[in-house]
N, C-alpha and C positions, 0 to 999 in steps of 0.2 A: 508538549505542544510548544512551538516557536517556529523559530528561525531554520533551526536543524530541523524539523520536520518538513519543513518547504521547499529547503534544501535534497534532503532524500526523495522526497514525492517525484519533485524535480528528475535528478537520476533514472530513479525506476522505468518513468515516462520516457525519458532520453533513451534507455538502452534499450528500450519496448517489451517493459514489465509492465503487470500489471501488480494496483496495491491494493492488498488490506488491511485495511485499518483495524488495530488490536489494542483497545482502549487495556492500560494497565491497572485499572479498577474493576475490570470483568472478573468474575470468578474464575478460577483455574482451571473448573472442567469445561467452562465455553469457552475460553483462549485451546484447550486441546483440543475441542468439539472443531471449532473455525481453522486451525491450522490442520488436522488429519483432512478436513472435508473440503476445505482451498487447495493441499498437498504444494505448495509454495516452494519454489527451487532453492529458496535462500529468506531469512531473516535479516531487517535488519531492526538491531535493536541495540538501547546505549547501558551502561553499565549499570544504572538503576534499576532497570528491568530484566537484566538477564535471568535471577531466580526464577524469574514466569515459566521463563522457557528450555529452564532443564531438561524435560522430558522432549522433546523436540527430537524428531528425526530427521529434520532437515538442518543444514549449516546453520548458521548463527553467525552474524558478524556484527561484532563489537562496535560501533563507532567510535566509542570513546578513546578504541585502543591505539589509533595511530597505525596501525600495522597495515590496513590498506588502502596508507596515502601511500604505500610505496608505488602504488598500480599503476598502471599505463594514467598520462596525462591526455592520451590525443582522447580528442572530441570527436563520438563514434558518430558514424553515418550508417542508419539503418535503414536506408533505400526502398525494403519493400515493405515498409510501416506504412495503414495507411486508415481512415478513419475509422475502420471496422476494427481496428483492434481494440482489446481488453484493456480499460483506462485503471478499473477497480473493481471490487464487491465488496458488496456493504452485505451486512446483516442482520438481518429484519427479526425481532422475536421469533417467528415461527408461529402456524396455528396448530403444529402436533407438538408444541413446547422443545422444540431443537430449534436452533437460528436455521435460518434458509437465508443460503448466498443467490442476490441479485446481480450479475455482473452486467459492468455498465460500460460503453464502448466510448472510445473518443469521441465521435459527433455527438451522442446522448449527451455528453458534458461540455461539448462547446455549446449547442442549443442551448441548456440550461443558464450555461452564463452569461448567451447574447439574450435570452429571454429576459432573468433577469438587472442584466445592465441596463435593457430598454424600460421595466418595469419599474426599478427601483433609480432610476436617474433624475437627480433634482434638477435638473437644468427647464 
């Protein structure tokens, strides 16, 4: 958690991905459970986690490793992005004890944030 995670969150939204979040204290067979049941076109994860994600059948990309700062620098424009799309999925315990992915669109979390700005605002 930081800097870099706000940074990627960032990205993902930018190219009109959607994210999930994969707490690296989760046991290993819900980190599999959550990635086969999201099926996620790509990973990204830094070099303290990557053991998690051995078994992984999707890409993996390193952050740590510098190798895809080589990429395109232009600032992409995705024109037909538009509140409907897939912001994240989060996952809920489950009541049949498997996580169940709730996926959450971009207006669901602008709402939430104009809700709570107006709610939790000291002014």
């Amino acid at each position: 958690r930081g800097i870099d995670m706000v940074v990627g969150l960032l990205a993902i939204l930018k190219a009109g991905g959607g994210y999930v979040p994969l707490d690296p204290a989760y046991p290993l067979d819900r980190i599999a459970y959550m990635l086969e049941d999201s099926a996620p076109a790509a990973v990204l994860a830094q070099t303290a986690t990557l053991e998690l994600l051995a078994a992984a059948s999707m890409p993996v990309i390193d952050l740590d490793s510098g190798l895809w700062q080589d990429e395109s620098v232009l600032n992409p424009e995705i024109t037909e992005l538009t509140s409907s799309y897939l912001a994240y999925v989060i996952y809920t315990s489950g009541s049949t004890g498997l996580p169940k992915g709730v996926m959450i669109e971009h207006r669901n979390t602008v709402n939430f944030l104009t809700w709570a700005h107006r709610s939790f605002d000291a002014q």
